[in-house]
N, C-alpha and C positions, 0 to 999 in steps of 0.2 A: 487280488486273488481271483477275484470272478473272469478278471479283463482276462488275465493266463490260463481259465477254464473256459472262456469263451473262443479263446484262439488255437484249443488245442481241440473244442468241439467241432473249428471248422472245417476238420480232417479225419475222413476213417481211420480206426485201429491199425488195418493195414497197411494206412501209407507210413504213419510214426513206424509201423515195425522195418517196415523195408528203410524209413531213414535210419534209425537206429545201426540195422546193418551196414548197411553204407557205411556209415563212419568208422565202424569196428572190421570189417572187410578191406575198406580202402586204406585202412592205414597203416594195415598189416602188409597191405601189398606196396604204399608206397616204401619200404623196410625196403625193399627187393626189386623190382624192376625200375623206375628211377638209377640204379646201381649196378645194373645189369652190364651199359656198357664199360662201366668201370672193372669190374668182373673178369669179364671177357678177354679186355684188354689186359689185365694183370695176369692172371692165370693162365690164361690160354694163349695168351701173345698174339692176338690177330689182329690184323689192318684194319682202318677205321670202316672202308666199306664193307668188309667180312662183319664186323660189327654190327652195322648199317642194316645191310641186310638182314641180322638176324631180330635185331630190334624191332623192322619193317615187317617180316613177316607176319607178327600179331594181327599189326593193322589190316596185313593184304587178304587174311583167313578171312576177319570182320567183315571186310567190304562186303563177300559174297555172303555170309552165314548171318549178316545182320539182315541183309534183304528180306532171304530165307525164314531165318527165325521169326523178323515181324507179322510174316507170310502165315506161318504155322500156327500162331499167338492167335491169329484172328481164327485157322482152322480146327484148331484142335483144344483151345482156349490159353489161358496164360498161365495153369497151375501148372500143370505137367511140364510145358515147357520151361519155365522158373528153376523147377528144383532139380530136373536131368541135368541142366545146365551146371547150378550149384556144384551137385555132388562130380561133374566132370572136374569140374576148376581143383576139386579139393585133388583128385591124382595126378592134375598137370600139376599143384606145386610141390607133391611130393615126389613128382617126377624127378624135378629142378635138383633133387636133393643127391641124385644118385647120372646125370648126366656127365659125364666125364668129353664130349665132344662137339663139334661144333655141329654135324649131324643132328645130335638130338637136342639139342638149344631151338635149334630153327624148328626142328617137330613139335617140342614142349611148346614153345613161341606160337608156335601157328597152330595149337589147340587153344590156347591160352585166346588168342584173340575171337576165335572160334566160339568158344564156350561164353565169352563174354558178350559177344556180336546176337547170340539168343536173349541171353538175361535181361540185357542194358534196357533194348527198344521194346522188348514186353516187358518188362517193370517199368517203364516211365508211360506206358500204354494203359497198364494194372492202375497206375497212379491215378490216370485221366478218367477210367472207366468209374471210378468211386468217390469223383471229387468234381463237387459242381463246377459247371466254364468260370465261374467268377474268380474262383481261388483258385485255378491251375496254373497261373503266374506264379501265385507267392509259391504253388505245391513246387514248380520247376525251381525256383530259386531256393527253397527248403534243401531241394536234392543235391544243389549244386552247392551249397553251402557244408551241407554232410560230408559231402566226397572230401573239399577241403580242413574240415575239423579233422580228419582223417590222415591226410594230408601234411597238418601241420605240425605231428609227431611222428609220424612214419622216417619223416627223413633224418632225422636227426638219430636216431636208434638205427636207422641203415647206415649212416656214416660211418658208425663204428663197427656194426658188422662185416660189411664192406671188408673191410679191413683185416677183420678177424675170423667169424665165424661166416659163410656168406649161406653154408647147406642150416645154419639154425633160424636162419629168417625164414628161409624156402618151409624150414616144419611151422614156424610159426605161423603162416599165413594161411600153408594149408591146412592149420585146427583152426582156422577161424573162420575158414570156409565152411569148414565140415559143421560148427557147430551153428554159424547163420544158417545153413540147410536144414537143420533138423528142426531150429525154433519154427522158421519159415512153414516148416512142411506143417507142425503143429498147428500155426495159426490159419493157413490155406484149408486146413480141413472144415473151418467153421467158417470160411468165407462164401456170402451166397451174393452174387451178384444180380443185379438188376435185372429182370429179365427181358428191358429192351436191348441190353448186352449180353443175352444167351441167346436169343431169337437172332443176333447177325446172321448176314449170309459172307458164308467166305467164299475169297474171290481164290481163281484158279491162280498159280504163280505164273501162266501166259496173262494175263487178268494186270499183277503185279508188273510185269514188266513195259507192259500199253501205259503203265499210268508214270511211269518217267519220262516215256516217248511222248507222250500228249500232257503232259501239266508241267511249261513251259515255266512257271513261273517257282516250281519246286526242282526244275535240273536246274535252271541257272544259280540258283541259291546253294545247293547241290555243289556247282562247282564252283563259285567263289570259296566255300566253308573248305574244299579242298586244299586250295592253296592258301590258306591263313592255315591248314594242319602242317602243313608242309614249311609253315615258319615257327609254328608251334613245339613241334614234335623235337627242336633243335634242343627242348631243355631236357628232354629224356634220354637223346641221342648224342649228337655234339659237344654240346656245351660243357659236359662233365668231364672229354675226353680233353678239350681245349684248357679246361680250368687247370686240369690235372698238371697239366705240359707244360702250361706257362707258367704258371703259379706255386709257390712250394706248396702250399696249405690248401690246392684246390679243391680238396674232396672233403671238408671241412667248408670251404667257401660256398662250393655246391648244394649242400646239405643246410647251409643255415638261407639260402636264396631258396631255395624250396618251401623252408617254413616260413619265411616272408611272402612269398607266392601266398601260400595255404592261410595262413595267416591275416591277409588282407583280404582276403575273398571269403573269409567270414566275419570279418566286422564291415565290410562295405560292399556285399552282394546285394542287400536287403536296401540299405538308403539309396545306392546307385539305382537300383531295379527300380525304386519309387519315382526316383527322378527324371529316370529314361522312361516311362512313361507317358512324361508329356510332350516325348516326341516319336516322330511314326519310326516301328522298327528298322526298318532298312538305312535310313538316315545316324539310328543309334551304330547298325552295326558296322557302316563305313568308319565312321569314330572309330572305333576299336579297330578297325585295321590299322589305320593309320600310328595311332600311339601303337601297339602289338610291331608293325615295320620300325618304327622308331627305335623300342627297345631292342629289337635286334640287331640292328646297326649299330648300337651302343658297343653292344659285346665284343663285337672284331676292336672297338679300343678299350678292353680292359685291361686295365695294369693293375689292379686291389682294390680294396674291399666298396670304398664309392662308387665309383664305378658301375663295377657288377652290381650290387645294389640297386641305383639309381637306373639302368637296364633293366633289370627283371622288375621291377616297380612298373615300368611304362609296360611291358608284357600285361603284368596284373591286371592293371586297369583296360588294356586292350581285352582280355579274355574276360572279363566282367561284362563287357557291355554284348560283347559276339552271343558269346556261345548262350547263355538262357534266352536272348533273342529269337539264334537260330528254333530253338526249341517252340516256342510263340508261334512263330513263324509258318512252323511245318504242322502244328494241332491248330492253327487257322486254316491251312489249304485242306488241310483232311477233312472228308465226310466221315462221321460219326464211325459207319461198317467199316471202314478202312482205315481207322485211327495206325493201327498195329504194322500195316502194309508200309501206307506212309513212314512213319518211324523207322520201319527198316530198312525203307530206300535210304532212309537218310543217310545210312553206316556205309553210301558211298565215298561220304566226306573222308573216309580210313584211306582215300588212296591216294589222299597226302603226308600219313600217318606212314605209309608205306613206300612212299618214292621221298620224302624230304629227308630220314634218315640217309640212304641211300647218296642222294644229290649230294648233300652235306659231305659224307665220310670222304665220298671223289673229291670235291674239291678241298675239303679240310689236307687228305694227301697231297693234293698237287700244286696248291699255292698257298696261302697267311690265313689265318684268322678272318683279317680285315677284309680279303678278297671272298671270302667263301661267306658272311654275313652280308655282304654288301650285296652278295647275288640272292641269298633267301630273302631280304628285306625288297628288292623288287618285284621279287617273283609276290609276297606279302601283298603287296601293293597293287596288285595285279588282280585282287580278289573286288576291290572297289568296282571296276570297267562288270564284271557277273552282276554284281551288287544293285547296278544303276538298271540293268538290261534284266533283272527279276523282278524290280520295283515294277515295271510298268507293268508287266504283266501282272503283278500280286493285284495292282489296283486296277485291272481290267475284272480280275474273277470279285473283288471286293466289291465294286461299282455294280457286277452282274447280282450279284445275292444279295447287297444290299435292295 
């Protein structure tokens, strides 16, 4: 008992609230967007790059409004910007609810990634600012673990909506928006921060923009994490629209590879995280490319349930090792005043988030399965050559400040 009140004292109120959220947020929304291009395609009858692009959009809002939002976070602090953000998200998914074209999917969509591109990089900013350097590994893997508790029920209750009711998930997620907003807002009122994080100086966003052009070792990282998005993003975009076509039972098939996604990434985010430790991050996250291309090349031969399984498993453990890395990675290159800045350059990595559906649906139309996997799994693979060419630099600024 004491061990589970000591590990639960290693962490402010606020960060347990914001995970809490998380889980109850993300899993209302995995109900829904996971499902989205199945939606689209069934009711609206549009082509896979019409699709494509409207699922891309989220990402392409993000790229710019995450920069932006980190930018704000640090000027104007992280409460305000947190809960603006919140209460938008709750009318984009009530929006969803009442959208009849393809017009306002891509508007909803690109508020949707918008509103999120603020919250995301100041709350995991919010996270840093309250939680000593030692624990901000476990704090990042906490979060990443939430999203998938989240995760690993969301889809299975959208499979069936999907199908039946799809504007009852849209209410759903937007009351659960609205009510993470209001606890949130409760809790934010008695939060006082440190005041060597009220005393920052914010940087101008010409300020923000010098600091991608000059920290060599945060673009190339930057654009490796792009193209592992752009192999990534194929399970929100593609892959549901492929399972669908090929498969009798694919949006069932879909739905239960998503809870296995979400499912493995919270019982082996925590042992993996401990054991990639003992090795230097950039070395962990070549790993995870490499399995992450694999599982994708898997896909273009699926024929049932092995398969696909056996597939998204090697995705899993590729996105285990990348992404709470990536995250290390970028609260190491950041100065303390620019924790928030950094993080939101980060939300450049959306603009694989927003060209990989896109790539995909073109070629998912113009040639197989097998052909259109084989090209995201190199393009995947392509993330390693950033990878090697951010290492030296990360260990130039590492070797300077040590």
């Amino acid at each position: 008992m004491n061990k589970i009140k000591n590990y639960i004292a290693q962490f402010h109120t606020i960060v347990w609230v914001l995970l809490l959220g998380t889980v109850l947020s993300r899993g209302s929304a995995f109900m829904t967007l996971p499902f989205l291009s199945i939606y689209l395609s069934k009711h609206l009858e549009l082509p896979p790059i019409i699709i494509g692009l409207i699922v891309g959009m989220g990402p392409l809002s993000a790229t710019v409004g995450g920069f932006i939002g980190g930018h704000l976070s640090d000027r104007f602090g992280r409460k305000p910007i947190m809960l603006i953000s919140l209460f938008a998200m709750v009318g984009v998914y009530f929006g969803f609810t009442i959208a009849n074209s393809q017009g306002w999917f891509i508007l909803l969509n690109a508020l949707n990634g918008l509103c999120n591109s603020f919250f995301e990089p100041t709350s995991q900013a919010l996270m840093a600012d309250v939680t000593d350097k030692k624990n901000r590994m476990k704090a990042y893997s906490l979060r990443y673990t939430a999203i998938n508790i989240g995760a690993s029920v969301g889809p299975l209750v959208g499979a069936y909506l999907a199908v039946t009711s799809a504007n009852l998930s849209f209410m759903i997620t937007g009351t659960t928006y609205f009510l993470y907003a209001v606890v949130l807002f409760f809790f934010l009122r008695k939060l006082v921060l440190p005041k060597s994080e009220q005393k920052k100086k914010a940087v101008t966003f010409m300020d923000a923009l010098q600091i991608i052009k000059t920290d060599k070792a945060l673009r190339y990282l930057v654009l490796g994490i792009i193209l592992i998005n752009m192999g990534y993003v194929q399970l929100d975009s593609n892959i549901p629209q492929f399972l669908q076509e090929k498969l009798g039972n694919g949006v069932y098939i879909f739905s239960v590879l998503l809870t296995i996604n979400a499912v493995m990434v919270v019982f082996l985010q925590m042992p993996i995280s401990h054991f990639a430790e003992k090795f230097k991050p950039m070395q962990v996250m070549i790993a995870g490319s490499v399995l992450m291309a694999a599982g994708l090349f898997g896909f273009g031969f699926v024929n049932g349930w092995v398969t696909a399984i056996f597939s998204v498993v090697l995705i899993t453990f590729g996105e285990i090792l990348i992404f709470p890395s990536n995250s290390i990675l970028i609260d190491q290159l950041a100065p303390d005043h620019l924790r928030g800045t950094y993080f939101g350059a980060g939300q450049f990595r959306k603009i694989g988030n927003f060209v990989g559906p896109i790539i995909g649906g073109y070629l998912l139309s113009h040639t197989n399965g097998a052909a259109m996997f084989t090209v995201i799994m190199t393009i995947t693979l392509g993330s390693i050559l950033f990878f090697l060419i951010g290492n030296r630099f990360y260990l130039k600024i590492s070797l300077h400040r040590g």
